[in-house]
Structures are given as structure tokens and as C-alpha cells.
C-alpha positions in Angstrom: 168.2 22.2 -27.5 171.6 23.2 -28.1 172.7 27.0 -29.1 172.8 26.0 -33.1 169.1 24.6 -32.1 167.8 27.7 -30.6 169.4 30.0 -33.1 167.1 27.8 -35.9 163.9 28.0 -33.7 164.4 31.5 -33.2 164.6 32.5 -36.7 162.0 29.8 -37.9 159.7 32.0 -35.7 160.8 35.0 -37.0 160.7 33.7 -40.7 157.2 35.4 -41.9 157.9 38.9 -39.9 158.4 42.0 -41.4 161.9 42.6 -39.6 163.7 45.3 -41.2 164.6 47.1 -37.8 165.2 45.0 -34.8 166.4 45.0 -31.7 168.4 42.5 -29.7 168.4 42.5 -25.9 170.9 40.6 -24.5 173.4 41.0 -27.4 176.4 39.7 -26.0 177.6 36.5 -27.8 178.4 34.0 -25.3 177.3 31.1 -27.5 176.9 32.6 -31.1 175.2 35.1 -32.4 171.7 35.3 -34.0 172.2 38.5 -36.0 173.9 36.8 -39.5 170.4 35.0 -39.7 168.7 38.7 -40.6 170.6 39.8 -43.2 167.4 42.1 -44.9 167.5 44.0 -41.9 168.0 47.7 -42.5 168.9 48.4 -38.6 170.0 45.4 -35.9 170.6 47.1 -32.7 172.2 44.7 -29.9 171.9 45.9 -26.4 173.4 44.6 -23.6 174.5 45.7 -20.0 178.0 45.0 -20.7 180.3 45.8 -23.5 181.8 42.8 -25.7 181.3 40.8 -28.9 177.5 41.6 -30.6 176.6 44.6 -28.4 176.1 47.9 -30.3 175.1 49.5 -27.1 176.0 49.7 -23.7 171.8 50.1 -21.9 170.0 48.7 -19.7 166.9 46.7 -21.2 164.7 47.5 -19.0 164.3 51.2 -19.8 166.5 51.9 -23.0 164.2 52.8 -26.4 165.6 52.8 -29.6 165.4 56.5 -30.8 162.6 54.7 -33.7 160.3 51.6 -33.1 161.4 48.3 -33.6 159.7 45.9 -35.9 161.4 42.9 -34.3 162.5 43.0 -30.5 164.4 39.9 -29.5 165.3 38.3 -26.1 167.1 35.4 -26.0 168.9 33.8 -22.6 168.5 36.7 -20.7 165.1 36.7 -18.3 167.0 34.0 -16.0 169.4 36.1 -15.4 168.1 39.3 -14.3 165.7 40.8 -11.5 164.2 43.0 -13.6 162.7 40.4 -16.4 159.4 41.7 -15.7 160.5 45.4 -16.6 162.6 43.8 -19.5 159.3 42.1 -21.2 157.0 45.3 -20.6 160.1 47.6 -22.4 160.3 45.0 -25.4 156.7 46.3 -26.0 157.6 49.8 -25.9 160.3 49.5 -27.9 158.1 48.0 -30.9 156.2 49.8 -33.2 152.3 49.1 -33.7 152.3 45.7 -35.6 155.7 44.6 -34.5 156.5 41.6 -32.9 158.4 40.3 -29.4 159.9 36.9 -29.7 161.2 35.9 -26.4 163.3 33.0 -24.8 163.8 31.7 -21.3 164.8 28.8 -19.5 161.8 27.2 -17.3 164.0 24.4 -16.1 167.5 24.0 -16.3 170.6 23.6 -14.0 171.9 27.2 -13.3 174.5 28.8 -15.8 176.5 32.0 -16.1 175.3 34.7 -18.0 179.0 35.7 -18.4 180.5 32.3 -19.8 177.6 30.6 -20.2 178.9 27.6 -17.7 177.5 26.2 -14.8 177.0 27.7 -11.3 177.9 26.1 -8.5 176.6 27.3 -4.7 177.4 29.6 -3.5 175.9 31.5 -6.7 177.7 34.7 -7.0 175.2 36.1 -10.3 171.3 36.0 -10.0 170.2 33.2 -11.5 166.3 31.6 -11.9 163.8 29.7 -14.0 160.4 31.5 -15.0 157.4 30.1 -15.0 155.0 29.8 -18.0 152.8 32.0 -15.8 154.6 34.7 -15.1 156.2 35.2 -18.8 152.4 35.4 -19.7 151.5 38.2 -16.7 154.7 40.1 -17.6 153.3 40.4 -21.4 150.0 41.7 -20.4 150.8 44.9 -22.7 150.6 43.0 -25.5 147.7 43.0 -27.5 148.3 39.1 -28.6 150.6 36.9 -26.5 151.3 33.6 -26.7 153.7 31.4 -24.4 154.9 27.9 -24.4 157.4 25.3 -23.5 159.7 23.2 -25.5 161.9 21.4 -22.8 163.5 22.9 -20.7 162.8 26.3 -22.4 159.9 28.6 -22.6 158.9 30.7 -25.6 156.9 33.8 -25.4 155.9 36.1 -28.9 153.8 39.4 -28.4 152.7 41.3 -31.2 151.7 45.2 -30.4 148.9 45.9 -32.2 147.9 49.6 -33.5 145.8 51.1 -30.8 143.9 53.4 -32.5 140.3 53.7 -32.5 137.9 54.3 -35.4 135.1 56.6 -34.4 133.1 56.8 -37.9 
């Protein structure tokens, strides 16, 4: 899958969400930008750990909240390229608001790349750099309420929804 591809797969997941506030983490555009495919959004938010073309907001993604909740929370090419995808996954659900939806994208198999330029690495690797597992996207979205993950590829797809967690007593 190509950038152009992901982009489409992305939004053809996204297609029957409510999505008038979302949130991007990992906003900077290194290969194109997914933002111009939600034009009804009322707030897109792109947050990344570096300034640069797409980012709205300079934030860590592991503990940043948006000051309200997200409908949509993306992740796209950015789990491979952190130690802290775990605490990235569990703050996507944080960040959403009850009924809103994670959509999440990671490499399970590919030859290691820059998350700067987007080329290849070559030993030795001088950014962090490394596939996850089916597995371990699953465990890391344990906070969701429903979860889902699968592979197309060499790329793995996770979506969490957050439901409402309120009980009925009557």
C-alpha cells in the first residue's frame, strides 16, 4: 500500500463516523496529509512532537488531551516509531469522547524508515524504529470497550470505539 492507498483506507474506515472533532496524532506530513479528506469537520487538531507542515500543536501524544473530547482520534505511521506506542494507544482513548472512535495504523512488517523523511534506515539506526505485533496493538487497546485489529500486508489496523460508561440503576 502506497501513501495515496492508505490515505483511501483510512477514510473508507472513517466514512460512516460521526467526525466533526478530530484529532490527529502524528500530524506531520511527510507523505501527504489525510486532513483535506474531512472537510465536515468542525475542529481537526494535528499533534505532533515536532513543529512542521500539518501540525497545529507542538505535544507529546502520549499525555496531551484536547481541552474537549474527540469524536475521531487518528494515528497513522507513528507506533513504529516511538517507545511509548503503548501510552500513545491508551491516550487516543482518553482523548475520545463516549461513542467516539480510534482508527489506528502501524506497520507489522516492513524494512525500517525514518519518521523524519520517511526513507529507509540503514544500521547503524540513529531513530527508534520497530514493527508491532497484532498482539500487542490488541493489549495496548484494552481501554476500549470494542477493539478490533487486523493486518493488510505489511500493515496492521486497529479501531477502538469508547463506549459511554454509565450504568443504569432503575
Amino acid at each position: 500500500m502506497a501513501g495515496e492507498t492508505i490515505t483511501k483506507r483510512i477514510v473508507d474506515l472513517c466514512k460512516d463516523l460521526p467526525a466533526r472533532r478530530i484529532v490527529e496524532i502524528g500530524s506531520l506530513n511527510i507523505n501527504g496529509e489525510i486532513r483535506q479528506e474531512f472537510p465536515q469537520a468542525f475542529s481537526y487538531l494535528g499533534i505532533d512532537i515536532v513543529p512542521g507542515p500539518g501540525v497545529d500543536i507542538v505535544a507529546d501524544g502520549s499525555i496531551w488531551l484536547p481541552e474537549l473530547p474527540a469524536d475521531l482520534v487518528l494515528c497513522s505511521g507513528v507506533l513504529e516509531h516511538t517507545a511509548k506506542a503503548e501510552a500513545i494507544v491508551r491516550n487516543a482513548y482518553r482523548m475520545l469522547r463516549p461513542g467516539g472512535t480510534a482508527v489506528i495504523l502501524t506497520t507489522c512488517r516492513m524494512r525500517p524508515h525514518s519518521a523524519v523523511t520517511g526513507e529507509y534506515l540503514t544500521p547503524p539506526y540513529r531513530e527508534y524504529y520497530r514493527n508491532v505485533q497484532g498482539h500487542e496493538l490488541l493489549n495496548w487497546m484494552g481501554d476500549f470497550q470494542e477493539a478490533m485489529v487486523w493486518r493488510e500486508r505489511r500493515y496492521l489496523f486497529g479501531v477502538g470505539k469508547r463506549l459511554d460508561k454509565r450504568i443504569d440503576f432503575s
